[in-house]
Structures are given as C-alpha cells and as structure tokens.
C-alpha positions as CSV (number, residue, x, y, z in Angstrom):
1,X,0.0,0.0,0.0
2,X,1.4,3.5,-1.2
3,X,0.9,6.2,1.2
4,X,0.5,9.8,0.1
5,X,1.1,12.7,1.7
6,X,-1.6,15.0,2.0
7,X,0.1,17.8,2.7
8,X,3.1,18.6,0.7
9,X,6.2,20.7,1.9
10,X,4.9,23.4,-0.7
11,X,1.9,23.8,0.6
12,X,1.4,27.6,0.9
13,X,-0.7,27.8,4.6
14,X,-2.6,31.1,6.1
15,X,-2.4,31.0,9.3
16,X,-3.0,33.7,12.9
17,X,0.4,35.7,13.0
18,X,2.4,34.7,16.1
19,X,4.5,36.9,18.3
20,X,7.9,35.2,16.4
21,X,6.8,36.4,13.0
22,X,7.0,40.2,13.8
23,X,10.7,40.1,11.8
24,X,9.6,38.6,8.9
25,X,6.8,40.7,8.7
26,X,8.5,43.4,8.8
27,X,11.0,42.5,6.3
28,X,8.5,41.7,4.1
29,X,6.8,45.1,4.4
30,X,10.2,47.2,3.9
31,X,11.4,45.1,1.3
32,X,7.8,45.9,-0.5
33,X,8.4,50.0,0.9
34,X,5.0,49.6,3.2
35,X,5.1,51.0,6.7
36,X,6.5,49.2,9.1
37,X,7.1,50.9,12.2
38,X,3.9,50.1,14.3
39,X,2.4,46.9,12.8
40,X,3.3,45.1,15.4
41,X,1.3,46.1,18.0
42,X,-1.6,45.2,16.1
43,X,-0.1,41.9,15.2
44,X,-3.3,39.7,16.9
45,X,-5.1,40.9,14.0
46,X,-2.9,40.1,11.4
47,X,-2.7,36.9,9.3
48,X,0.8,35.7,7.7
49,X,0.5,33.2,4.6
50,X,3.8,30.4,4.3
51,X,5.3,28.4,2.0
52,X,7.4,25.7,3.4
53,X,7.8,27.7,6.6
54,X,8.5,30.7,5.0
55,X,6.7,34.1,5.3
56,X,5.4,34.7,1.4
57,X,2.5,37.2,2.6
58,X,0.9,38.9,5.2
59,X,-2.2,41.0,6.0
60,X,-4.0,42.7,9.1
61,X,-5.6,45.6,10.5
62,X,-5.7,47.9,13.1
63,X,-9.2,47.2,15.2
64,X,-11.3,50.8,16.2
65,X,-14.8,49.6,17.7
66,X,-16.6,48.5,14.5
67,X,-14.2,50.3,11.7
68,X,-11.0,48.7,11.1
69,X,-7.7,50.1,9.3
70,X,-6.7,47.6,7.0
71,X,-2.7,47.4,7.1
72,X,-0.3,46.4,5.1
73,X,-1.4,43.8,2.1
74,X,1.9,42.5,1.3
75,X,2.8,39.6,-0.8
76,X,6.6,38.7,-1.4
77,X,7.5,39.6,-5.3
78,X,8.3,35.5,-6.4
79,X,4.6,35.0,-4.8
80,X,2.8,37.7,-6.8
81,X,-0.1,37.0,-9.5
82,X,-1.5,33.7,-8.1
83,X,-4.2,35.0,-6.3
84,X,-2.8,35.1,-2.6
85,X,-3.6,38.9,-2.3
86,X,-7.2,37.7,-2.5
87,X,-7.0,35.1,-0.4
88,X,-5.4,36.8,2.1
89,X,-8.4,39.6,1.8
90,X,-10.7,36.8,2.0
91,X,-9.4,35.2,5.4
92,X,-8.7,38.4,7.2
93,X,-12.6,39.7,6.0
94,X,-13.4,36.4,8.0
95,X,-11.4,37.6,11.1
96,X,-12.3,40.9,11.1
97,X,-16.5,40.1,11.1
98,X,-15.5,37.4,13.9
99,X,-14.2,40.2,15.9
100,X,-17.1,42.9,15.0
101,X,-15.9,44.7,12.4
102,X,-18.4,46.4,10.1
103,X,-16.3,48.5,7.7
104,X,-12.8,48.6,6.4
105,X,-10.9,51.8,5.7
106,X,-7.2,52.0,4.2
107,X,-4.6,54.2,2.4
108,X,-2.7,53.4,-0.4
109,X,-0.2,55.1,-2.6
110,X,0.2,52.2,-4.9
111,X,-2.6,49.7,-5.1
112,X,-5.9,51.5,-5.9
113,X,-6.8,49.2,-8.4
114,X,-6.0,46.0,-6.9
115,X,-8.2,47.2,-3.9
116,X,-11.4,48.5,-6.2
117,X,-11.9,45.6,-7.9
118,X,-12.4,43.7,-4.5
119,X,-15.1,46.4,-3.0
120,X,-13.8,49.3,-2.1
121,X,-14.3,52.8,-2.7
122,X,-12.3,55.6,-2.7
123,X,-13.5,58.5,0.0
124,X,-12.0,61.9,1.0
125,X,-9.7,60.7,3.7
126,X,-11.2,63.5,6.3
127,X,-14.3,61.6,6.0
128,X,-12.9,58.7,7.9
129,X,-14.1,58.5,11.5
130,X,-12.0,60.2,14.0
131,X,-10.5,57.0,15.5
132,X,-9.2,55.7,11.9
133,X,-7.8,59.5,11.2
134,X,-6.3,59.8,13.9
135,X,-3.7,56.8,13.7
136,X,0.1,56.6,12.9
137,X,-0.9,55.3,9.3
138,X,-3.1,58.4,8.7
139,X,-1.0,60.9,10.7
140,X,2.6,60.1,10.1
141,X,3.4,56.9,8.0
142,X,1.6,57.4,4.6
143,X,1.9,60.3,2.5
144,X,-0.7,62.7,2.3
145,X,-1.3,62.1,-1.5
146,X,-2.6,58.3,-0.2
147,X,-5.9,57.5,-1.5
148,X,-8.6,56.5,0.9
149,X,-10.8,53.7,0.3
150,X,-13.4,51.9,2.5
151,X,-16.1,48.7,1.8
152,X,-18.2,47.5,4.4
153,X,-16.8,43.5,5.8
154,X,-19.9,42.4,4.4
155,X,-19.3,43.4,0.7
156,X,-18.7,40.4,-1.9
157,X,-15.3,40.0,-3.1
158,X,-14.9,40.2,-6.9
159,X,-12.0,38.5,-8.0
C-alpha cells in the first residue's frame, strides 16, 4: 500500500500571525516599501501566509470599535499573480466580522486598483471616523497624496 502525503512541503498555509513572525513581517513590508514601524502592536489581528515555513504574505488591521484600518497587504514579489492577495483579503474579512468589524478603511499610494476591484471605494480621507484619522498610518506613516478607500466586511469580493 502506497501512502501519500496529504500535505506537501509546498503547501502555501494562512495562518494567525504569532508573536515570532514580527521580523519577517517586517522584512516583508520594507522590502515591498509599506510601513512598518507600528504593525506590530496590532499583530493579533494580522494573518501571515507560508510556504514551506517561509513568510510569502501577510495581511491585518488595526481594530477601532466596529471600523478597522486595513494594514499592510503584502505579498513577497516571487509569490505575486496567483491570487494570494485575495485570499489573504478573503481570510482576514473572515477575522475581522468574527471580531465585530463592520467596515474597512485603508490608504494606499500604490494599489488602488487591486483594492477596487475587490469592494472598495475611494472616499475623501477626512471623511474617515476620527479614531481611523487619527492613527500613525493616517497621521505620520503614509503620505498625504494616499488614497482613501473603504467597503463595508460584508461586501462580496470580486476577483
């Protein structure tokens, strides 16, 4: 009888980010030129995608009572085009309604489209509620010519 592994070493996995994956993370995020400098103390609510161990991806936001700031989409260049930006959408939409959240805000300088075609719509960024303005990401880390878009957690998807 042949066994077969289920589960190869490739396997890419998305998984809760752990306390140890704060480096790689960040790596990830510089190496893509995303902020970095305070994702980690919202790192309960992020999400890290691997591939034989290896951080390839990693998504999460910043929680505010029922609004969320969605931070730092990244996906590791060799990893980009097959769809794990969606997924990694997908599984932290999942998180962020187990946890209460009704709508997602975010900035972006670079991925506008990527981010329309899943949902969301660009808003004046002084439209945001005070507790997403007033973060690091709005104040300090993103330039002021970031566009803002939001989509409720409940919106479909489109791939």
């Amino acid at each position: 009888m042949r066994v077969v592994n289920p589960r190869p070493a490739s396997r890419l996995t998305i998984a809760a980010a752990a306390s140890g994956d704060a480096a790689a993370i960040a790596a990830l995020l510089r190496e893509a030129g995303l902020p970095h400098e305070d994702f980690a103390d919202h790192l309960p609510y992020f999400l890290v995608a691997r591939r034989q161990g290896e951080a390839v991806g990693a998504i999460g936001f910043e929680l505010h009572g029922t609004a969320a700031l969605l931070r730092s989409l990244v996906v590791a260049p060799a990893h980009r085009g097959a769809g794990l930006g969606d997924r990694l959408v997908k599984r932290l939409t999942a998180s962020a309604r187990r946890q209460g959240v009704r709508r997602f805000y975010l900035l972006t300088a670079t991925a506008e489209a990527f981010f329309s075609k899943r949902g969301f719509e660009k808003i004046d960024r002084r439209s945001a509620p005070a507790a997403i303005v007033g973060t690091k990401e709005f104040n300090s880390l993103c330039p002021v010519s970031a566009v803002c878009l939001t989509r409720p957690v409940e919106a479909a998807i489109i791939p």
